[in-house]
C-alpha positions as CSV (number, residue, x, y, z in Angstrom):
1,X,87.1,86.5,170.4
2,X,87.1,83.6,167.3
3,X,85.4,80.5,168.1
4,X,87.8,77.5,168.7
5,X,88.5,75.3,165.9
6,X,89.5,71.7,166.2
7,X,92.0,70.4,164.0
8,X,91.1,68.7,161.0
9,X,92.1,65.3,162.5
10,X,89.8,65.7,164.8
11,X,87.0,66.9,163.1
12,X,87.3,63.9,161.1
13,X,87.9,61.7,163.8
14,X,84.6,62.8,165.3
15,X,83.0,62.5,162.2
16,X,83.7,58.9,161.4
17,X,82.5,57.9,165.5
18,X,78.9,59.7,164.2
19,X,78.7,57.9,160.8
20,X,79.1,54.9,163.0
21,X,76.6,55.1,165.8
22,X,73.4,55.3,164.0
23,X,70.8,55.9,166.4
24,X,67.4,54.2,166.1
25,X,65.5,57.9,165.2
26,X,68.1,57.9,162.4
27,X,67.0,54.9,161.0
28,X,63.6,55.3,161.2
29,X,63.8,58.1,159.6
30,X,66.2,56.7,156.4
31,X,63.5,54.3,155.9
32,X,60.5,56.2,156.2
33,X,62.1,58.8,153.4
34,X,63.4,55.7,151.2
35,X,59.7,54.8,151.2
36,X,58.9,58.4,149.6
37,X,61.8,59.0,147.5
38,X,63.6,55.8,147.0
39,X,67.2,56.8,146.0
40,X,69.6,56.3,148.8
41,X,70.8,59.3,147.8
42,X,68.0,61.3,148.1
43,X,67.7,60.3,151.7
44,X,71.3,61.1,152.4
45,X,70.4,64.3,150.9
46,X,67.4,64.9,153.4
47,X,69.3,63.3,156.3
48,X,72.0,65.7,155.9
49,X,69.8,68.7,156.1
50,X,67.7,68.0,158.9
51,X,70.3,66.6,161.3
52,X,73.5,67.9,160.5
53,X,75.6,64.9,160.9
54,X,77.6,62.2,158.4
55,X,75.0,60.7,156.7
56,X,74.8,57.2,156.4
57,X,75.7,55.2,153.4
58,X,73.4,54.3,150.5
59,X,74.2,50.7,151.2
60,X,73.4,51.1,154.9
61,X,69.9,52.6,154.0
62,X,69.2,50.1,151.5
63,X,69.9,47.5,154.4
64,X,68.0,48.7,157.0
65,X,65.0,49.2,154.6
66,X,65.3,45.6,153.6
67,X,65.8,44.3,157.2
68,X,62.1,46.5,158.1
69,X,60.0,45.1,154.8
70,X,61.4,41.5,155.7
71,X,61.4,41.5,159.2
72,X,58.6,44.5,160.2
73,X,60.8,45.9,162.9
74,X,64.9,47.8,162.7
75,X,66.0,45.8,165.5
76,X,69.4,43.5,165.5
77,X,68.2,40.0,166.0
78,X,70.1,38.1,168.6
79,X,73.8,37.5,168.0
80,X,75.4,34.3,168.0
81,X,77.9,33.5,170.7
């Protein structure tokens, strides 16, 4: 018997909820590869291969490897409000 297959829709829909929740292992690990190969691209590259999800976007890696050489640490500061 064929594997079930889940519509596009919702292949995409579940693709776009992973690209969104970016765990803190994923980040870690987008900025320790930014710090060996620079290009966000390269790291999307890597990303892609070793966990088999959306990867995130260049811009998103640039950030968070920003937010850690300025601040030391990936964590949100506290929110207003």
């Amino acid at each position: 018997m064929p594997p079930l297959e889940c519509s596009p829709s919702v292949n995409r829909a579940a693709a776009s909820v992973e690209s969104k929740m970016a765990t803190m292992q994923h980040k870690i690990f987008c900025v320790r590869e930014f710090i060996k190969t620079e290009p966000a691209t390269a790291v999307q590259r890597v990303f892609r291969l070793r966990f088999n999800i959306q990867t995130p976007t260049g811009k998103s890696i640039c950030r968070s490897n920003h937010q850690f050489e300025q601040m030391g640490c990936l964590y949100k500061g506290k929110s207003s409000g």
